[in-house]
N, C-alpha and C positions, 0 to 999 in steps of 0.2 A: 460727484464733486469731491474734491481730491479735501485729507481735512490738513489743516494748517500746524506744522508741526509746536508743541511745546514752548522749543526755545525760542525760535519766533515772533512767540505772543509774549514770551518775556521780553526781549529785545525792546520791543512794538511799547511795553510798560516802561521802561528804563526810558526808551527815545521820546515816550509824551512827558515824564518827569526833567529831564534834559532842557525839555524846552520851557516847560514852566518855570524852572528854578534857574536855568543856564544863565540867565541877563542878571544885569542887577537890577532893572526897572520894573521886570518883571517877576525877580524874586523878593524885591523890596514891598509890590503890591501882593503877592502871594502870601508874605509873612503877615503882613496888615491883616488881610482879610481873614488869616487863621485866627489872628488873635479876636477880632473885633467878632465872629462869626460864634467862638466859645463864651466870650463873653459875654454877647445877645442872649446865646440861650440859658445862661448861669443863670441872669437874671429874669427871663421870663420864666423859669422854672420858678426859680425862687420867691418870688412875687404870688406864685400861684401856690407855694407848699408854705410861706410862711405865715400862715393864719396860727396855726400853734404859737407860736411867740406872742401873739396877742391877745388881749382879749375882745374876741368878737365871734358873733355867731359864725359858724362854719358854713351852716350851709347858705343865709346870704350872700358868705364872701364868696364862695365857689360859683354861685350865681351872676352876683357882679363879674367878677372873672369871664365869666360865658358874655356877658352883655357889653364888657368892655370891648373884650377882642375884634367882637364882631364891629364895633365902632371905631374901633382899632383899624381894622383891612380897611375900609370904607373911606375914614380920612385921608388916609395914607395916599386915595387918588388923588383927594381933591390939593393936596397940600404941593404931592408931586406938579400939578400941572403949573402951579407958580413959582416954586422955588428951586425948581432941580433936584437932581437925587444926592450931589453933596449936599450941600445946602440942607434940604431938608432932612440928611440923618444925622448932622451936625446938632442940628435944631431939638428933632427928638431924644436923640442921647444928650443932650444937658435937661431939656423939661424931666427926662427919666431920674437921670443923678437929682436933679436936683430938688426934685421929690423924695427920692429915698434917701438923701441926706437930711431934709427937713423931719423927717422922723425923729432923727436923733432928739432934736429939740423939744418934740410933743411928749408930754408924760404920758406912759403905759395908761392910764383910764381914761383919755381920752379920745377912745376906740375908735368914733366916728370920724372925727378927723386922722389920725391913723390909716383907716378904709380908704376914705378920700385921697390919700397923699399916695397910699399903693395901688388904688387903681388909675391915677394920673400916670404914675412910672408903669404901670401895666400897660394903660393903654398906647403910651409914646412907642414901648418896645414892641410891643406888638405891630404898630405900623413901624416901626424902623425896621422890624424883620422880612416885610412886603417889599418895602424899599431897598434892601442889602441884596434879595436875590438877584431884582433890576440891577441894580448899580454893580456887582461883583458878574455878572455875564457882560457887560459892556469895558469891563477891566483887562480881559484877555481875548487875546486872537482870535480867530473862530475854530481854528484848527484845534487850539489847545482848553477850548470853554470847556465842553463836558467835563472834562479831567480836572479843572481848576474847580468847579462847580461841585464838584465830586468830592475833593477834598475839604473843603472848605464845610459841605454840610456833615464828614466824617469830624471836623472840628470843633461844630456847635454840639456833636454828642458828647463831647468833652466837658463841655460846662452842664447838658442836661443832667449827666452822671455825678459831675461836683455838687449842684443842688443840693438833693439833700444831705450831704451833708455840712454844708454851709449852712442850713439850716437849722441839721440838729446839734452840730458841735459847736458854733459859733453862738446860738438861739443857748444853749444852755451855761454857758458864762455870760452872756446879757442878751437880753430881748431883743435889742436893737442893733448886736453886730451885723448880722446878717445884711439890712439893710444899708446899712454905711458903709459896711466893707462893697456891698453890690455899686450904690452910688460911686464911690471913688474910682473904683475899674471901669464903668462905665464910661465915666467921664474922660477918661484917658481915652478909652475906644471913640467918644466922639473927637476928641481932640486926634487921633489917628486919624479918622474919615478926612480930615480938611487935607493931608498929606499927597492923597488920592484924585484924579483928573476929574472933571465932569464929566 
């Protein structure tokens, strides 16, 4: 078998980028999905590393965190089969924001609620991220899916990577940036989803 020269396979990269980004429909939902896709994972990281800024046992919180998610993927069917996949990450990225905005409000020793309000926005994102892969593979062609698929989850390393330190440089001028600053970008990433087809 004869192998396929270099330039080629470049071309063959440039012509699946072309076609992602070439339209405006389609590079309008390609930029969506970057953004919304970095931001998902800012804040599921974050949720998960920001037990430092509070006061709370670690290793419950780390637990919780395990016990959320899993109840996390799990909803995320049940929710889908009535509401749609708009719809339903609309839904979960404000329950998320608008938990880790309510933080702001709680004073630091009142941990347990604290717990409460991050693993609510834990758990939303966590099923909103089940829900984003569904809904971002039915956004593009089939021709162009892996590619779009592809970039998009090279995107949420973007926000794993921002984590911590949103965590730790934000967490050390106040407890509670971290949180509100996650809340608000979130909240815009739901408010993008609505932009987006069913």
């Amino acid at each position: 078998k004869k192998a396929v020269p270099f330039w080629t396979k470049v071309r063959g990269s440039f012509s699946e980028l072309t076609k992602l980004y070439g339209t405006p429909i389609l590079r309008n939902r390609a930029i969506i999905c970057h953004f919304v896709w970095a931001t998902t994972s800012l804040v599921y990281y974050v949720t998960a590393l920001n037990v430092s800024n509070f006061k709370a046992n670690k290793i419950v919180y780390v637990a919780s965190t395990g016990v959320v998610d899993t109840l996390g993927y799990a909803g995320s069917i049940v929710v889908l089969k009535y509401l749609g996949r708009k719809n339903t990450s609309f839904m979960l990225y404000v329950i998320s924001g608008t938990s880790l905005l309510a933080i702001f409000l709680v004073p630091k020793e009142m941990s347990l609620v604290i717990i409460i309000l991050s693993m609510l926005a834990r758990f939303a994102i966590t099923a909103v991220y089940a829900v984003l892969t569904l809904h971002t593979s039915e956004l593009f062609p089939t021709e162009i899916r892996n590619s779009a698929l592809g970039i998009c989850s090279t995107s949420s390393h973007f926000g794993s990577v921002l984590a911590p330190y949103v965590v730790d440089l934000l967490g050390n001028i106040s407890w509670h940036y971290p949180t509100t600053v996650c809340g608000f970008i979130i909240m815009i990433a739901g408010g993008l989803t609505l932009l987006h087809p069913e």
